[in-house]
C-alpha positions as a Python dict, from the first residue, in 0.01 Angstrom:
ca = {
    (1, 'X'): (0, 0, 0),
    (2, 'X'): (-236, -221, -274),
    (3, 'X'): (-169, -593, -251),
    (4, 'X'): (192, -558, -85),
    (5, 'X'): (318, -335, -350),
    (6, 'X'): (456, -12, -266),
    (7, 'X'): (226, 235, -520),
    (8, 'X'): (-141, 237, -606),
    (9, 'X'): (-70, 170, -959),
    (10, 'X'): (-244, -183, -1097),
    (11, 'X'): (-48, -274, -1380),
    (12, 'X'): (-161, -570, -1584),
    (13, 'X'): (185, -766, -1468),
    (14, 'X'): (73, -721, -1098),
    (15, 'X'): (-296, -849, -1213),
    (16, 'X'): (-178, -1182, -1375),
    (17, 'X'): (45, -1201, -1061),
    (18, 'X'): (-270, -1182, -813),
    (19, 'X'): (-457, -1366, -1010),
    (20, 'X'): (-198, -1661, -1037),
    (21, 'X'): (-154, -1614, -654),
    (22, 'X'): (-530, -1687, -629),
    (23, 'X'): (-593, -1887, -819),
    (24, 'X'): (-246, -2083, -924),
    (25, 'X'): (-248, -2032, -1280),
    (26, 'X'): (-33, -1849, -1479),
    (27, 'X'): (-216, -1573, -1743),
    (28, 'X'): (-70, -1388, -2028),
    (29, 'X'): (-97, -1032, -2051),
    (30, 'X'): (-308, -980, -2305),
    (31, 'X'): (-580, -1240, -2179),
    (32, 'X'): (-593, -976, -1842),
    (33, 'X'): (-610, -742, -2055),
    (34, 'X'): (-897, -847, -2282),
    (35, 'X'): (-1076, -952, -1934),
    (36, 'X'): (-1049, -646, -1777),
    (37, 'X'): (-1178, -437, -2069),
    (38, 'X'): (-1508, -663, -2094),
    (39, 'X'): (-1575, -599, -1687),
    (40, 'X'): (-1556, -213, -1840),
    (41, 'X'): (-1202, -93, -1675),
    (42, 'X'): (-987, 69, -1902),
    (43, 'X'): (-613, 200, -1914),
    (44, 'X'): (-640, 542, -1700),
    (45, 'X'): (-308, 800, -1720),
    (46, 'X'): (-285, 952, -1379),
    (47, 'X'): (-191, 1301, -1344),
    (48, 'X'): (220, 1213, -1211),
    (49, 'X'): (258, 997, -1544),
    (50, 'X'): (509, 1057, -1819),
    (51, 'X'): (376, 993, -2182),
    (52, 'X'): (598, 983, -2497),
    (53, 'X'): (542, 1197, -2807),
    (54, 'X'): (373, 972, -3041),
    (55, 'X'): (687, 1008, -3294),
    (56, 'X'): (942, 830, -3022),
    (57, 'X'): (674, 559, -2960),
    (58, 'X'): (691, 451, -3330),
    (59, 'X'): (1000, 372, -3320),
    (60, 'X'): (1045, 169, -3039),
    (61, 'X'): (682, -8, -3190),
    (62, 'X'): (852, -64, -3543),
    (63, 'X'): (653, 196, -3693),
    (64, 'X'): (335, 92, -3568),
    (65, 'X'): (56, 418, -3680),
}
C-alpha cells in the first residue's frame, strides 16, 4: 500500500493530492506534471497496463496526431 492507496501506481491526481496534503495547496495537473519531468521521472507503462491503438485515441483527443 503507497500513501493509503490500494495499488503502487502514482498517478499525477494522487501527486497533486499529496502534495496539497503537505503542503495545503491545491496544484493543477499539468504543473505536477511539468515538475516531475524536470526532477527526470517520466510516464512509465507497467507490464499489467492496457494501451489503446493510436487510431481510437484520436478520436477521443479530437484528432490530435
Amino acid at each position: 500500500m503507497a500513501a493509503g492507496y490500494p495499488d503502487e501506481r502514482w498517478t499525477l491526481a494522487r501527486v497533486a493530492t499529496q502534495i496539497g496534503r503537505l503542503f495545503h495547496r491545491r496544484v493543477r495537473l499539468q504543473t505536477v506534471s511539468v515538475v516531475l519531468q524536470r526532477m527526470g521521472w517520466s510516464p512509465r507503462i507497467g507490464p499489467g497496463s492496457v494501451t489503446r491503438p493510436r487510431s481510437r485515441i484520436g478520436g477521443v483527443t479530437g484528432g490530435l496526431r
